[in-house]
C-alpha positions in Angstrom: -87.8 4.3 64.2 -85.1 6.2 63.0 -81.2 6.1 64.0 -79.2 8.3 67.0 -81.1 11.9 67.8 -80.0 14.7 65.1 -77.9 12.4 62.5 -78.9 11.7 59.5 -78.5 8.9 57.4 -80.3 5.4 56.4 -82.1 2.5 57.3 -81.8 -1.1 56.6 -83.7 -3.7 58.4 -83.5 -7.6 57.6 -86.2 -9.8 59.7 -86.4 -13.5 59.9 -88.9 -16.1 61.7 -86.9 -18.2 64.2 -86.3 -20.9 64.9 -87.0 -21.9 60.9 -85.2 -18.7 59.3 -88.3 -17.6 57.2 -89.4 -14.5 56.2 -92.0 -12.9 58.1 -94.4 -10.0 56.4 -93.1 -6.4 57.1 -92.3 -3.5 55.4 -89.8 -0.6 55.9 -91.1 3.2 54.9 -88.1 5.8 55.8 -87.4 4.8 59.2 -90.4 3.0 59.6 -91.1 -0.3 59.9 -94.4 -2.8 60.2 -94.3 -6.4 61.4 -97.2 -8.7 60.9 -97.0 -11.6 63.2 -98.2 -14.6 63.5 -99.7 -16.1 67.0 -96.7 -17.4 69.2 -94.1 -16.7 66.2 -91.1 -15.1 66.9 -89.0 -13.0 64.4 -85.7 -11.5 64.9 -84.6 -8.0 63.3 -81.4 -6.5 62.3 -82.2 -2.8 61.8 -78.5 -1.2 60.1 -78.4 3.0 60.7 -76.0 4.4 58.6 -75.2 8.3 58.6 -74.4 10.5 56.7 -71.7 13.4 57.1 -71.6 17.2 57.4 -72.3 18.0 54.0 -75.4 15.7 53.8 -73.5 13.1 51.3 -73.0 9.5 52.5 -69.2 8.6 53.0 -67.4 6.7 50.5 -66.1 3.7 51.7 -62.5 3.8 52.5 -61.2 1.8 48.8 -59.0 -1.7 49.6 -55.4 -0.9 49.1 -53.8 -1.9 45.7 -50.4 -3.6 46.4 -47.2 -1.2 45.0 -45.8 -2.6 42.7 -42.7 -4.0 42.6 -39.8 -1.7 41.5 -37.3 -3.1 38.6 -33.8 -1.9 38.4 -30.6 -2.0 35.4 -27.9 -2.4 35.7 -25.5 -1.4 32.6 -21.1 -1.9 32.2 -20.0 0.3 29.1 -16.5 -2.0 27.4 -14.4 -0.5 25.5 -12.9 -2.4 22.2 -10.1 -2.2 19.8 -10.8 -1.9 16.2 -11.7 -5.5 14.9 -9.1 -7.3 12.6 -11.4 -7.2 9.9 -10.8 -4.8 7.0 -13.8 -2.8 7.9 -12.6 -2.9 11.7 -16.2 -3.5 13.1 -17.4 -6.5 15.3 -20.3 -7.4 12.9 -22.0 -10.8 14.0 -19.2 -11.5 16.8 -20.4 -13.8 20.0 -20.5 -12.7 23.5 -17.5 -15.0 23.7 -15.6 -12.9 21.1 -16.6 -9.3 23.1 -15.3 -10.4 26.1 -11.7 -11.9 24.7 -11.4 -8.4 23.0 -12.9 -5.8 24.9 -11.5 -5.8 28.8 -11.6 -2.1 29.2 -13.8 -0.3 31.4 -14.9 3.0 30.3 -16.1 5.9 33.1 -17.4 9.1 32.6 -19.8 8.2 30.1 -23.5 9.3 30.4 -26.1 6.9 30.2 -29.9 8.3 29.8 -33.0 6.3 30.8 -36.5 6.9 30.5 -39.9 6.3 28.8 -41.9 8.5 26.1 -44.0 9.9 29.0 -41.0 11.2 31.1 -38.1 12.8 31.2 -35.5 10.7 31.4 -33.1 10.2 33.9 -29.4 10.5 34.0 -26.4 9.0 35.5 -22.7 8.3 34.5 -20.7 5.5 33.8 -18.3 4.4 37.0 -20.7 5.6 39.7 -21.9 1.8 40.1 -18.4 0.0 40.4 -15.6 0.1 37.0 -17.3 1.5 34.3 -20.8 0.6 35.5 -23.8 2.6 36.0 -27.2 1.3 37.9 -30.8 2.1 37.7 -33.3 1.5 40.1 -36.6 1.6 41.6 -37.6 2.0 38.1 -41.6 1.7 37.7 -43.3 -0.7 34.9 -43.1 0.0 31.7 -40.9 0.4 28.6 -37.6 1.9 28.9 -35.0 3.4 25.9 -31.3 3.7 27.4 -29.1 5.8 25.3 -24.9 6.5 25.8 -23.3 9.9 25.5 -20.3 7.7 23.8 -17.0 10.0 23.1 -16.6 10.7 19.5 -13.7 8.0 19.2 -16.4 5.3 20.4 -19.6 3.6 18.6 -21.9 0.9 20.4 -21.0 -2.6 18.6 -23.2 -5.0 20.8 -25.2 -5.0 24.4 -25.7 -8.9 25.9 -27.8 -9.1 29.0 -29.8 -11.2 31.7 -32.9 -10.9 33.4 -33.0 -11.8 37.2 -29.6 -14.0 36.4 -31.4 -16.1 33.5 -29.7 -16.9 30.1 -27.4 -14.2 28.5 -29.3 -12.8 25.3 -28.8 -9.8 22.7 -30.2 -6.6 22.8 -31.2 -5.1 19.5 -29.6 -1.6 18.8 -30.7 1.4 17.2 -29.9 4.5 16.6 -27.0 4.2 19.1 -29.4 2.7 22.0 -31.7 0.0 23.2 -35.6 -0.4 24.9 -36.3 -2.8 27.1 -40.0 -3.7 26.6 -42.6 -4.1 29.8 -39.9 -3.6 32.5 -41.9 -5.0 36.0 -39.9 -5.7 39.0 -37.5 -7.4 36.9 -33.4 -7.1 38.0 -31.5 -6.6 34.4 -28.0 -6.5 34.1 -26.1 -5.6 30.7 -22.8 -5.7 29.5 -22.0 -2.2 26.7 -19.4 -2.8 24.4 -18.2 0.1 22.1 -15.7 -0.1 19.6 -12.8 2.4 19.0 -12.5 4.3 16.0 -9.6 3.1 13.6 -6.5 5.1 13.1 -6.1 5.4 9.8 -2.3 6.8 9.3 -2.0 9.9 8.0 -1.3 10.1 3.5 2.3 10.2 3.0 3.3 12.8 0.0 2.9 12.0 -3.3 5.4 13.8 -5.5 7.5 12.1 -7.8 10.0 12.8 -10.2 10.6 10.5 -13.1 14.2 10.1 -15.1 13.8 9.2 -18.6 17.0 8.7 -20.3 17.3 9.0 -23.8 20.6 7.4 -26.1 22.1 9.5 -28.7 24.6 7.5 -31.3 26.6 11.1 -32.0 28.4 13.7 -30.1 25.9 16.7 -28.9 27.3 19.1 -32.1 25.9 16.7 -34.8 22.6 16.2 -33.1 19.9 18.5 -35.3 16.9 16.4 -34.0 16.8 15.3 -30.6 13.8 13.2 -31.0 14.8 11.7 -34.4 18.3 11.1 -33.7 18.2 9.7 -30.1 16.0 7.0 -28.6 14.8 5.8 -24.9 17.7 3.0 -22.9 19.9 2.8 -20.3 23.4 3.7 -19.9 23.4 2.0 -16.4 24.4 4.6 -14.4 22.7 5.8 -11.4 21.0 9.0 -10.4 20.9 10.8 -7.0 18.4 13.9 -6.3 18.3 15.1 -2.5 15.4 17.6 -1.0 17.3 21.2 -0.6 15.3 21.7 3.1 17.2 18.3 4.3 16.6 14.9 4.2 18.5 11.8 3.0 19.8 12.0 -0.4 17.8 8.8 -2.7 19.5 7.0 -5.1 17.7 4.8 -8.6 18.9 3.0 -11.4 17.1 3.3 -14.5 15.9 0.1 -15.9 16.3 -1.7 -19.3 14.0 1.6 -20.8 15.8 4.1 -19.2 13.0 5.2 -16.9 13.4 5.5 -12.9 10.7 7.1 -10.7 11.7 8.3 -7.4 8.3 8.0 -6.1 7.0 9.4 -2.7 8.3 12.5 -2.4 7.0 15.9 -0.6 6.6 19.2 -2.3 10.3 20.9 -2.9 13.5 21.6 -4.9 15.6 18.7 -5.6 19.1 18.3 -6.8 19.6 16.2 -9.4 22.9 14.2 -10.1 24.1 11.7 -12.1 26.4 9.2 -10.5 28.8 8.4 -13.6 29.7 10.4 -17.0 27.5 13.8 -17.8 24.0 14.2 -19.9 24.8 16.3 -22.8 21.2 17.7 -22.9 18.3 18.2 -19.8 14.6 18.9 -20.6 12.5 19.1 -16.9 8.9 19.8 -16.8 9.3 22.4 -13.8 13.1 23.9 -12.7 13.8 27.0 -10.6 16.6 29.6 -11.7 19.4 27.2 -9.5 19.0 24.1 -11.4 16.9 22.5 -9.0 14.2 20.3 -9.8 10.4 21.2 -8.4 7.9 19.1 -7.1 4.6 20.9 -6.7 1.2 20.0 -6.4 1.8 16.0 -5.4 2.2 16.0 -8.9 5.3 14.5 -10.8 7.8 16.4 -12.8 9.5 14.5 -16.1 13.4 14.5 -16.5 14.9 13.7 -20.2 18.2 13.4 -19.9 19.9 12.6 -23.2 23.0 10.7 -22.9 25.7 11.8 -26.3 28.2 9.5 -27.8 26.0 6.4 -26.1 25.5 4.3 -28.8 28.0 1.9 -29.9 27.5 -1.4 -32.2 23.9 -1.2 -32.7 22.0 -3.8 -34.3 21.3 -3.7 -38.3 17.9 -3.4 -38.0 18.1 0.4 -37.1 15.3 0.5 -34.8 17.5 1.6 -31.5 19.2 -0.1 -29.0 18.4 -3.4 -27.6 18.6 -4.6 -23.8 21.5 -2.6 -21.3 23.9 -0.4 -23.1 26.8 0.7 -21.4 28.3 4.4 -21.2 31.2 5.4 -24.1 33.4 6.4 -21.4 32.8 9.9 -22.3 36.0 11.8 -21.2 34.1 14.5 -19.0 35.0 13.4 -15.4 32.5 14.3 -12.5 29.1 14.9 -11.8 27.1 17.4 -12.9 23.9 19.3 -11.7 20.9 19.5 -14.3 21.4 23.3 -15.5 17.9 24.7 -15.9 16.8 27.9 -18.4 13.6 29.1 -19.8 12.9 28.6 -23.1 14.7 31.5 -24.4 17.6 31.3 -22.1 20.6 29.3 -22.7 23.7 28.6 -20.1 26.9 27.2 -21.4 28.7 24.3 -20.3 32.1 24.2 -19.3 32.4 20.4 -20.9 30.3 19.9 -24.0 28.6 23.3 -25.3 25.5 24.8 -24.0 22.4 22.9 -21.7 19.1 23.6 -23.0 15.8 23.5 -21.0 12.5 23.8 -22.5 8.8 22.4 -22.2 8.3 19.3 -24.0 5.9 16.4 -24.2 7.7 13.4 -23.6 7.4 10.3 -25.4 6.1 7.0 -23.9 9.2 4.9 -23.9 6.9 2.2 -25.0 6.3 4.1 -28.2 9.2 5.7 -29.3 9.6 7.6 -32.3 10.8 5.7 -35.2 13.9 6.7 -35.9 15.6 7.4 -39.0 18.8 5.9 -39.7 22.0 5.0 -41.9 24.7 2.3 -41.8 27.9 3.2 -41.5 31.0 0.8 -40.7 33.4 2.5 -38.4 36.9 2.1 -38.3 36.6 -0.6 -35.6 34.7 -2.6 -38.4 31.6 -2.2 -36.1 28.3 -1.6 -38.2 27.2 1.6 -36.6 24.0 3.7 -37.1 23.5 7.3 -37.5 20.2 8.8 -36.6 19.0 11.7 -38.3 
C-alpha cells in the first residue's frame, strides 16, 4: 500500500502465477491492491513506486543524447591571372588545366565572406591559411554563399573544387560568388582564380594637318582665279612642319594628288616648310599671327599650297596634269615659312608679291574643278595650256 512515508508519486504493480506465468485476478485502486488466489497457487508481484518532485509534477525523463553533428570545413586559394589572349581578354569556357598554366599567383589580403541566410556571416582574409589561402571550419550543416572582396583591378573567372579529396568539379558563379548546397561534415577545398583587368594604353592625339598642293601653269601676277587656273598634283618636293613646344621635326611627300597628311599629332603651333622651291600662294584653315599652323580640338587643319610656274608640257586634253610633275626650277632659292593673315590683311613677300591667307572650302582632289583652258605653243615648240 502506497510507496516510502511522505512521497508522493505512483503505483504500478504487474502479478503473475508461477511456475506457469499466468495471470492471476487482482486489481490495483491508488495504492491499493487485491489478489484473489487460488488454493496452493503462488503468484509473484512487482509493485513499481514512482515519485514525484517538489512541485507535485512527475519528472521528465532525462531525453537520450542526439549525437553532434559533425562539423564541415573550406578551404578556399584566391589565383591571380593575366588578361587572356583573347580579344575580349576573359577566360570564358577555359579548363582547370588552362587556370593553372596561366594563373600561378597567389593573392593575400583579400576578404572572403561566408555564411548562410540565417546568419551573419563570417569573415577572414586571404593568406591567413598558407599563400593566398583562407580556411573555414567547424562550419555547421547547411547551405553556405562565399563571396570575395576582389581589388577593383580583379574579377572572379572560375572556382574548381573537391569534396573530401574526390574528383575536381566547377563551381557555378554568380554575382561575383558561389553556394555550396547542404554542407554536413564534408572537407571542401577550392581553388579562386580572378582575372586582371586589361591595360588598355592610353589614346594617342589625334590632330592632323593635311598639305594639299595645287599646280598653277602661270606665274602668280597672271593668276585672276586660283581655283579655275590651277589644279591638285605634285611637284615632288617634300614638306617639314615641327611642334613649336619641341619635338622631332616630321617630314611627308605628297603623292601623285598632291595631298600628304601628317597624321597623329597633339594640339599646337606648327611650322611649316617646304623642302625645295617656294609656294607662291598659302590658304590654312587655322594660323596664328607668326605663320604657324594650329592644331586644335584633335581636329585637322587643311593647307593649300599653290605651286606658280609648275606646269610645263601639259597634255592636249586640257583637263590638268597627269601623274608626277616636277618643279620649274623656280629661281627663288630657300625655304620659306607659310605667311599667315586674316582675311583682310595682306603681308608682302620678299620673292614673288604678296601671300594671301583666307578661309576657303577646299576641293576634293578627286573632284577637281574643271578647268578652263587654251592652247598655246611656246617657244620650246611645247603645246602648253593656259588656265583661266
Amino acid at each position: 500500500n502506497g510507496g516510502p512515508p511522505g512521497d508522493f508519486g505512483e503505483v504500478e504493480l504487474y502479478c503473475s502465477t508461477q511456475p506457469d506465468n499466468g495471470t492471476p485476478d487482482y486489481a490495483l485502486d491508488g495504492a491499493l491492491a487485491t489478489l484473489t488466489l487460488a488454493a496452493n497457487q503462488d503468484v509473484l508481484c512487482d509493485w513499481y513506486f514512482i515519485s514525484e518532485d517538489g512541485s507535485g509534477q512527475t519528472p521528465t525523463p532525462t531525453p537520450t543524447a542526439t549525437p553532434e553533428p559533425e562539423r564541415a570545413e573550406i578551404l578556399v586559394t584566391l589565383y591571380a591571372c593575366p588578361p587572356a589572349a583573347s580579344q575580349s581578354g576573359t577566360y570564358g569556357g577555359a579548363s582547370l588545366e588552362t587556370f593553372e598554366n596561366e594563373c600561378s599567383e597567389k593573392v593575400d589580403d583579400v576578404t572572403f565572406r561566408l555564411g548562410d541566410p540565417n546568419s551573419a556571416p563570417i569573415s577572414a582574409k586571404t593568406g591567413v591559411s598558407g599563400d593566398g589561402a583562407v580556411r573555414f571550419f567547424d562550419l555547421l550543416p547547411g547551405d553556405l554563399t562565399m563571396n570575395p572582396s576582389l581589388p577593383s583591378d580583379l574579377t572572379s573567372a572560375a572556382v574548381f573544387c573537391t569534396i573530401n579529396d574526390g574528383s575536381v568539379y566547377q563551381k557555378a558563379l554568380s554575382n561575383g560568388g558561389t553556394t555550396f548546397v547542404n554542407v554536413n561534415g564534408e572537407s571542401i577545398a577550392c581553388s579562386w582564380f580572378a582575372v586582371e583587368d586589361r591595360e588598355e594604353p592610353a589614346p594617342g592625339p589625334t590632330g592632323s594637318i593635311t598639305i594639299r598642293e595645287y599646280l598653277c601653269e602661270d606665274d602668280r601676277s597672271e593668276i585672276t582665279d586660283w581655283d579655275a587656273e590651277c589644279a591638285p598634283g605634285s611637284t615632288g618636293t617634300s614638306y617639314t612642319i615641327a611642334n613649336t613646344t619641341g619635338g622631332s621635326p616630321i617630314d611627308g611627300t605628297p603623292g601623285d594628288d598632291g595631298v600628304y597628311v601628317f597624321a597623329g599629332l597633339a594640339n599646337g603651333f606648327y611650322t611649316l616648310e617646304q623642302g625645295t622651291g617656294n609656294w607662291c600662294r598659302a590658304v590654312a584653315d587655322r594660323v596664328d599671327s607668326e605663320s604657324r599652323v594650329i592644331v586644335e580640338g584633335g581636329g585637322n587643319t587643311d593647307v593649300v599650297l599653290y605651286q606658280c610656274n609648275a606646269v610645263e608640257g601639259l597634255p592636249d586634253t586640257g583637263t590638268g596634269p597627269g601623274g608626277t610633275i616636277a618643279s620649274d626650277g623656280s629661281p627663288l632659292t630657300g625655304s620659306r615659312l607659310l605667311a599667315v593673315a586674316l582675311a583682310l590683311i595682306a603681308l608682302p613677300l620678299g620673292w614673288s608679291g604678296w601671300l594671301q591667307m583666307r578661309k576657303r572650302q577646299v576641293v576634293s582632289p578627286g573632284q577637281p574643278a574643271e578647268p578652263k583652258g587654251e592652247a598655246r605653243i611656246g617657244a620650246n615648240g611645247r603645246v602648253q595650256m593656259r588656265f583661266r
